[in-house]
VOTINU-200808 format. One record per residue (C-alpha): x, y, z; residue number from 1. Coordinates in pm, 1 decimal. Each point is the difference from the previous one (the first is absolute). Example, Ala and Ser with C-alpha at 12.3 -4.5 7.8 and 13.67 -1.06 7.14 Angstrom:
+----------+----------+----------+-----+
:       c1 :       c2 :       c3 : seq :
+----------+----------+----------+-----+
:   1230.0 :   -450.0 :    780.0 :   1 :
:    137.0 :    344.0 :    -66.0 :   2 :
+----------+----------+----------+-----+
END
This chain:
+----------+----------+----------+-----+
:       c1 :       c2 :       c3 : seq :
+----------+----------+----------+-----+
:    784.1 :   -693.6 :   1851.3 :   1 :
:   -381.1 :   -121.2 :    -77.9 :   2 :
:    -81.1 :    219.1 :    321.4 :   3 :
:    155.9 :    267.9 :   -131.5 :   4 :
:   -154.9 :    -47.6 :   -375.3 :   5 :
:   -366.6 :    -12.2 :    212.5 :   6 :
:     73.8 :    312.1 :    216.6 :   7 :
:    140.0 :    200.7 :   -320.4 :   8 :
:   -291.4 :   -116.7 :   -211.8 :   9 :
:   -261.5 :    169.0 :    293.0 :  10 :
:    197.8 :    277.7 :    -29.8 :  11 :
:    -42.8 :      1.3 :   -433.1 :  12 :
:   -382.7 :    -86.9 :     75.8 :  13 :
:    -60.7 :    309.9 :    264.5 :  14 :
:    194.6 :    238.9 :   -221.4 :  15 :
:   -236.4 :   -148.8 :   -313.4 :  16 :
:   -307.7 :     87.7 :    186.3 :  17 :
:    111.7 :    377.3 :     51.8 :  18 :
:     48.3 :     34.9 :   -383.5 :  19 :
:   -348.6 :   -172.5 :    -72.2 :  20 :
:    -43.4 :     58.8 :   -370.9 :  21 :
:   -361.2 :    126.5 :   -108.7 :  22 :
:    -96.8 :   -283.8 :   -271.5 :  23 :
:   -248.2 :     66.4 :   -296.1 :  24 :
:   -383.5 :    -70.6 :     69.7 :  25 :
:    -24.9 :   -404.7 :    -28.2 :  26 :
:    338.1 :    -92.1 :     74.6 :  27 :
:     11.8 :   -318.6 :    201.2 :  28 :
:    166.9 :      4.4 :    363.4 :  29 :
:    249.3 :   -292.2 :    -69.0 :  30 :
:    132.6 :   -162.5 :   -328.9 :  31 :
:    206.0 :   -292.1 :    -80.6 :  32 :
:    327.2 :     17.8 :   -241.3 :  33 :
:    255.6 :   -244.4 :    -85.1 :  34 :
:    370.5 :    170.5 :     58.4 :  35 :
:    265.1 :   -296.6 :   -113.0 :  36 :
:   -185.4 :   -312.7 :    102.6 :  37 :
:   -132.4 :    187.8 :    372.5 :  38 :
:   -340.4 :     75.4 :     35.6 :  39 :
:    -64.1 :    377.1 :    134.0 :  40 :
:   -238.7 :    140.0 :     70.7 :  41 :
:    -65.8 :    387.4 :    -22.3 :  42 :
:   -155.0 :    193.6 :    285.1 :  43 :
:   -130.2 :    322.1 :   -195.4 :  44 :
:    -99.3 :    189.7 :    296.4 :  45 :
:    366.3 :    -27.7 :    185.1 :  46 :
:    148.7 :     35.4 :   -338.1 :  47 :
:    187.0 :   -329.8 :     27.3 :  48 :
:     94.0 :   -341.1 :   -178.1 :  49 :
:     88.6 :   -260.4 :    241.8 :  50 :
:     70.5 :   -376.8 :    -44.6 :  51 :
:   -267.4 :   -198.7 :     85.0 :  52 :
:    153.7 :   -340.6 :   -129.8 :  53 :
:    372.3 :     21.6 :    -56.4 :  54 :
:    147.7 :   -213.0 :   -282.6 :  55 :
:    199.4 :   -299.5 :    169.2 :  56 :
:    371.6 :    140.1 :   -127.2 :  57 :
:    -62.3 :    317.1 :    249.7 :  58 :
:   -139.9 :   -195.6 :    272.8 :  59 :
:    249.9 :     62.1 :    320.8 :  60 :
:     87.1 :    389.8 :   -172.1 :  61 :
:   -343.5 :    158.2 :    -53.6 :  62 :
:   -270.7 :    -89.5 :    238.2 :  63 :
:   -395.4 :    -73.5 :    -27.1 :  64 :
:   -134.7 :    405.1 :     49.6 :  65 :
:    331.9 :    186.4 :   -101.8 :  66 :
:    -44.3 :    301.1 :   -224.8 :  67 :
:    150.1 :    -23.5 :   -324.1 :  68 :
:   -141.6 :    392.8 :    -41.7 :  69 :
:   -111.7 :    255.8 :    159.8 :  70 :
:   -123.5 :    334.9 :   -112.0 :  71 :
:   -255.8 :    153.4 :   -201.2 :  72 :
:   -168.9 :   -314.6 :   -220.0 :  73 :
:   -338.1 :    108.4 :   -179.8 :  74 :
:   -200.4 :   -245.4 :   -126.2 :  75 :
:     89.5 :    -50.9 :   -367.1 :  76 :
:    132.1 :    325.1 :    -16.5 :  77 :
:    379.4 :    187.4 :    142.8 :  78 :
:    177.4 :   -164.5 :    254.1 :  79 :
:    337.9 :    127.3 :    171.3 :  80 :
:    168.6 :    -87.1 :    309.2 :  81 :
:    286.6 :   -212.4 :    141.3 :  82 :
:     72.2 :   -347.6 :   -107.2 :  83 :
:    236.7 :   -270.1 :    193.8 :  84 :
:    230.7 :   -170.1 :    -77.3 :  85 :
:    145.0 :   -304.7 :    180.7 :  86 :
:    342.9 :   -233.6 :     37.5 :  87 :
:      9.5 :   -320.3 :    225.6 :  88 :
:    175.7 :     85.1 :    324.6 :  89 :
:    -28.3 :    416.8 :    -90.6 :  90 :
:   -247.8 :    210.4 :    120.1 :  91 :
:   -259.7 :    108.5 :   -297.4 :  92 :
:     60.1 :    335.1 :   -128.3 :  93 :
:   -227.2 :    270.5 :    -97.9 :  94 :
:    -17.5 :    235.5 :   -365.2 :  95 :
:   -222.5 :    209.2 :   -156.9 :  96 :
:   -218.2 :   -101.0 :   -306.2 :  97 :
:   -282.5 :    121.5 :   -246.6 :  98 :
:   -183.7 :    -88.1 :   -255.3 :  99 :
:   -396.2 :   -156.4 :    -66.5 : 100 :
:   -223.9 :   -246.5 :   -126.4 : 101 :
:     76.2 :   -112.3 :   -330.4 : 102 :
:   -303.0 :   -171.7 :   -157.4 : 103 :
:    189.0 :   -166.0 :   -257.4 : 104 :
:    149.1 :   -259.0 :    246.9 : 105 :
:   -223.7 :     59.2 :    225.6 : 106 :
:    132.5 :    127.6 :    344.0 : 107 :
:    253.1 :    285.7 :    116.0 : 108 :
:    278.8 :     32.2 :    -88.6 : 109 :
:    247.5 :    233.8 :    224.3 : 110 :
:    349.0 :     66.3 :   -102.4 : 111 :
:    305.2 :    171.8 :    209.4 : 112 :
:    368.3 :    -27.8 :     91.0 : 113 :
:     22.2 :   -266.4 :    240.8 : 114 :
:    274.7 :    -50.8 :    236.8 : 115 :
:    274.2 :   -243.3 :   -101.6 : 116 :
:    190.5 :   -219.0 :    320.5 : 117 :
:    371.4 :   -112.6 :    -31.9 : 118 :
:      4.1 :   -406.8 :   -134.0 : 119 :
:    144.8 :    -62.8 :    345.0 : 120 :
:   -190.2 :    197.7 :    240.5 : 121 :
:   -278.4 :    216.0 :     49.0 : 122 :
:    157.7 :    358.4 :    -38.7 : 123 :
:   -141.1 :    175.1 :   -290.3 : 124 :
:    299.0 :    105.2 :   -290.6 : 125 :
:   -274.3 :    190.1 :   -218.3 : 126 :
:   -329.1 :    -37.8 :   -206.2 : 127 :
:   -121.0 :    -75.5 :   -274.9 : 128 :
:   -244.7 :     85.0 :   -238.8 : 129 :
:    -13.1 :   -330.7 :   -159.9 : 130 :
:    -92.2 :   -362.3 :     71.0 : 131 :
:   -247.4 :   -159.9 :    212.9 : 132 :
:    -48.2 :    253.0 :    290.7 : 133 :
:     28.0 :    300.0 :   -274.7 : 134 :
:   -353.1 :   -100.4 :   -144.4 : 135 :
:   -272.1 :   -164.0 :    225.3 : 136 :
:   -297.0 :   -156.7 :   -141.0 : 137 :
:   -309.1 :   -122.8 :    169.1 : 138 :
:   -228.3 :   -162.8 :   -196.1 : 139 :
:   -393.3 :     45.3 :     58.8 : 140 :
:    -78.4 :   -351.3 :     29.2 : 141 :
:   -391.5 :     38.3 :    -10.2 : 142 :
:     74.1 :    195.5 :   -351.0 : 143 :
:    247.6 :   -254.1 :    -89.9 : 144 :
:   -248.0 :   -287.3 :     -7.0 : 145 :
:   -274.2 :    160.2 :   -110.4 : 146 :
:    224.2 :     90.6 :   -320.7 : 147 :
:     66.2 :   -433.1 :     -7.4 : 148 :
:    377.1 :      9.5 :    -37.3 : 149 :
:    -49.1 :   -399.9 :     36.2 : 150 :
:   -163.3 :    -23.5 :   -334.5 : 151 :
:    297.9 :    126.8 :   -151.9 : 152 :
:    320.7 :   -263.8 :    -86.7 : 153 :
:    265.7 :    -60.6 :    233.3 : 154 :
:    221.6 :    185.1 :   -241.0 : 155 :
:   -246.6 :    245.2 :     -8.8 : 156 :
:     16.7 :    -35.9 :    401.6 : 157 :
:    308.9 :     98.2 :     15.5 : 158 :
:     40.2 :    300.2 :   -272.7 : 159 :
:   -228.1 :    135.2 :    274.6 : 160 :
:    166.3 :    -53.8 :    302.8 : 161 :
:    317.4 :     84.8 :   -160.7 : 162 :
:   -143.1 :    355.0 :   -141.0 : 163 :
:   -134.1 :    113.7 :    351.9 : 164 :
:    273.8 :   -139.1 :    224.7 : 165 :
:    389.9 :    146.1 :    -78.5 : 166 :
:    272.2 :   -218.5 :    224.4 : 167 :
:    322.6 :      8.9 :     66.5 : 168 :
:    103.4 :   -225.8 :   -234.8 : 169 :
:    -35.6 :    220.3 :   -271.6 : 170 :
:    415.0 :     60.6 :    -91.3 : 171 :
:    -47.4 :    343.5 :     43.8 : 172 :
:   -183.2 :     53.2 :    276.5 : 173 :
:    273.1 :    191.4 :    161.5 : 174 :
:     26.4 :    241.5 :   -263.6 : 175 :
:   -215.8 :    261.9 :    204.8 : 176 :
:    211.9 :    -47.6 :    325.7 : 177 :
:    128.1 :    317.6 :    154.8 : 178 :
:    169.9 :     73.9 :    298.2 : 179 :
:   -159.1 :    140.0 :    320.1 : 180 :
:    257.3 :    306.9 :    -25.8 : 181 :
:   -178.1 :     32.8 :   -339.3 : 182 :
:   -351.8 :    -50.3 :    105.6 : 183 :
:     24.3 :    256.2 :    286.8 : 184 :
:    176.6 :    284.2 :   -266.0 : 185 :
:   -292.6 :    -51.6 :   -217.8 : 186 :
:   -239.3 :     18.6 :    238.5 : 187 :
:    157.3 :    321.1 :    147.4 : 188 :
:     -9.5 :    178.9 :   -329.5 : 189 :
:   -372.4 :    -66.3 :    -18.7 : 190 :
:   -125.2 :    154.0 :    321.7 : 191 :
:    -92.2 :    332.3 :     22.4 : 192 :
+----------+----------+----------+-----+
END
């Protein structure tokens, strides 16, 4: 499996560099967000976030250089793409997502029906609009410290962590879910 996660992530990183993004005058080639504990960083030239330190609960599932995007990421500005998401013993999955840099947190944050696996297995029985693969957020960490979130309280701490991150355990977090019969009827009544 980790050769396969290396050879599919050479694949994600030659199909980034065809769809090289041109970034506004300044922009910095690399930057360094916080996505749930990891540390990625973003390659704004091969429009990609990629884990540069994964968090120790997704060590053996995501690996040291995997994308978590790829796609069109400007440098504080639009981003859009596809987004992974992963399951111990599955293969990760692909979906589309959009969205930008929000200042207010600061980072992007890209949203998107992600693909939802059966409890038991890795087939997918639908997506979902809600929960924690619904709404990604990658926090700018150089912005984030320069703000000094440390100088606030740990209650304080944690009004903010709770505001930009949305988890499953949220009751109804499944409210969005839809089936993939669903997803693929919608999606055929918006093409032209």
């Amino acid at each position: 499996m980790k050769l396969t996660a290396v050879l599919l992530s050479a694949l994600v990183l030659s199909a980034s560099a065809a769809m090289a993004t041109e970034q506004p005058a300044g922009a910095p080639e690399t930057d360094f967000f916080d996505h749930n504990g990891s540390t990625i960083i973003a390659q704004y030239k091969y429009g990609n976030l990629r884990y540069m330190k994964v968090k120790p609960s997704l060590r053996g599932l995501v690996d040291e250089g995997m994308a978590a995007f790829s796609g069109t990421l400007v440098w504080k500005g639009a981003v859009s793409g596809t987004a992974y998401v992963f399951k111990k013993g599955c293969p990760f999955l692909p979906y589309e997502v959009k969205g930008h840099y929000d200042q207010s947190i600061p980072g992007y944050v890209m949203t998107g029906a992600y693909p939802v696996r059966s409890k038991k297995g890795c087939d997918v029985v639908g997506y979902s609009n809600k929960g924690a693969n619904a709404r990604l957020v990658f926090v700018d960490t150089f912005e984030r410290d320069r703000r000094a979130p440390s100088k606030l309280s740990k209650r304080e701490q944690q009004a903010y962590i709770d505001s930009v991150y949305e988890t499953e355990s949220d009751p109804n977090y499944q409210d969005g879910f839809i089936s993939s019969e669903e997803l693929e009827r919608r999606n055929r009544k918006h093409r032209p």
